[in-house]
C-alpha positions, 0 to 999 in steps of 0.5 A: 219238840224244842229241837224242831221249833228251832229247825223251824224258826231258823229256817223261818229266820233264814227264809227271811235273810233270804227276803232281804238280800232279794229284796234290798240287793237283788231286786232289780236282777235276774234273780229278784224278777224272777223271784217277784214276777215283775219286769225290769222296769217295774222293779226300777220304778219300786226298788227303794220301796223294796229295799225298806221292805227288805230291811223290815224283812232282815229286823224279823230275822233278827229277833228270831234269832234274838229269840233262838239265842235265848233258849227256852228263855226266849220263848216269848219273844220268837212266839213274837216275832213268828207272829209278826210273820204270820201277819205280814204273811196273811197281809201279804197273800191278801194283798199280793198273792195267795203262795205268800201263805205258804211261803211265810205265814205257814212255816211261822204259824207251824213254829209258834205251834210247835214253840207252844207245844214245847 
């Protein structure tokens, strides 16, 4: 189980480097509309609320992989930060849509089980 809660959790990390870059770099392209379903002007009118979004995005990649670092040892800190994740997860399909779900709270719930199972 410890080999694939790390596959999981970096994948979860990785997801959320992916978030930051869309969200603090790429808001305002082709690829962040298509990525958030929004229009050009939409995305100018909200993109310094995107970026910090993103940074708090790039701060849940960071301890999880914080936590992937440590080994066993840091255990407690990805069933942490997985966590965080689930709830923005939940927060997020409540508030914006309902594959946010499936996107992030899903995987990060997947990993704090298999984190516990190992």
């Amino acid at each position: 189980m410890a080999i694939a809660s790390t596959i999981v959790i970096a994948a979860v990390a990785l997801l959320h480097l992916y978030f930051l870059v869309l969200e603090m770099f790429l808001w305002d392209k082709p690829a962040g509309l298509r990525a958030f379903r929004q229009t050009l002007e939409a995305a100018r009118a909200s993109k310094t609320l995107a970026a910090n979004q993103g940074l708090y995005n790039g701060f849940l990649a960071a301890g999880l992989i914080w936590g992937l670092s440590l080994g066993a040892a840091g255990d407690a800190i990805k069933i942490f930060f997985l966590g965080c994740v689930v709830v923005a997860g939940v927060y997020g399909a409540a508030t914006v849509g309902r594959r946010i779900l499936f996107i992030q709270a899903l995987p990060a719930a997947i990993g704090m089980l298999l984190v516990t199972m190992s």
